[in-house]
C-alpha positions in Angstrom: 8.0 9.0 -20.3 5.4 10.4 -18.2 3.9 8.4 -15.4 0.2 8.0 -15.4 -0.9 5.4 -13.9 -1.8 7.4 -10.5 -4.8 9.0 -13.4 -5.9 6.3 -15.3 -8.9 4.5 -15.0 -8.1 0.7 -13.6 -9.0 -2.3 -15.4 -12.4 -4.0 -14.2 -12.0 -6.3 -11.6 -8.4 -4.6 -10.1 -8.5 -3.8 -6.5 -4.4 -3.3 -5.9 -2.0 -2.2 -8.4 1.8 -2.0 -8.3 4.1 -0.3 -10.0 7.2 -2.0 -11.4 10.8 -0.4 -11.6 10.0 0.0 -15.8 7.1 1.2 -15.5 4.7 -1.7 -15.8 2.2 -2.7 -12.9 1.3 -5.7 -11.2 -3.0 -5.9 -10.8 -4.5 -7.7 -7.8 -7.6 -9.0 -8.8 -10.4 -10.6 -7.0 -10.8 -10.7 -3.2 -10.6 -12.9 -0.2 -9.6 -16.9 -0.7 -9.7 -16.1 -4.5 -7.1 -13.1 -5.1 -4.9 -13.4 -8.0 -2.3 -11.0 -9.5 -0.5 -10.5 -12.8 1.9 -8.4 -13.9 1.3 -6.3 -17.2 5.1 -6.0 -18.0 6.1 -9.8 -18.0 4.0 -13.4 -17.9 4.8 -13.5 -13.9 1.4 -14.2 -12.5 -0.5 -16.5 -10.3 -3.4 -18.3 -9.3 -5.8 -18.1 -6.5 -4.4 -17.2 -3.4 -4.9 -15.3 0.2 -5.7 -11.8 -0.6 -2.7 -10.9 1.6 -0.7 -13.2 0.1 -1.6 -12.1 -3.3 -0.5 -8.5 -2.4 2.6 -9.7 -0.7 3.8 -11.8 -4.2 2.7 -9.0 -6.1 4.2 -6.2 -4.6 7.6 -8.5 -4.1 7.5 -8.6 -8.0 6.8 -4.9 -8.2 9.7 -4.3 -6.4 12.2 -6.4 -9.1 10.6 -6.7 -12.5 12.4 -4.7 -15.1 9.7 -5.9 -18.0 8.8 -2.7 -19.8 4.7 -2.0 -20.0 3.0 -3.6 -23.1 2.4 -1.1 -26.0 -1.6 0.1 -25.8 -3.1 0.1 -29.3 
């Protein structure tokens, strides 16, 4: 499997990404008092948070989801 998520284009609206140990990511989206995050391997997610607590959640998630990356059609 051949990791390209360092060249890929982002989704609109994603300003962090994180890469989970299968190979999915976790996207930070938003800014400021309304960050969110969700992970594209899993349903993890959240609501609104802290930007910096959004990235902090996120990246903890990153760091212990095994949920392989959805199939792209």
């Amino acid at each position: 499997m051949q990791n390209t998520h360092a060249t890929e284009p982002w989704p609109e609206g994603v300003i962090a990404r994180y890469l989970t140990l299968a190979g999915a990511t976790v996207d930070v989206t938003g800014g400021g008092d309304s960050t969110g995050y969700r992970c594209t391997g899993c349903p993890y997610g959240s609501g609104q948070w802290r930007e910096d607590i959004a990235h902090g959640h996120a990246q903890g998630h990153a760091e212990t989801c095994r949920g392989l990356p959805r199939p792209t059609q």
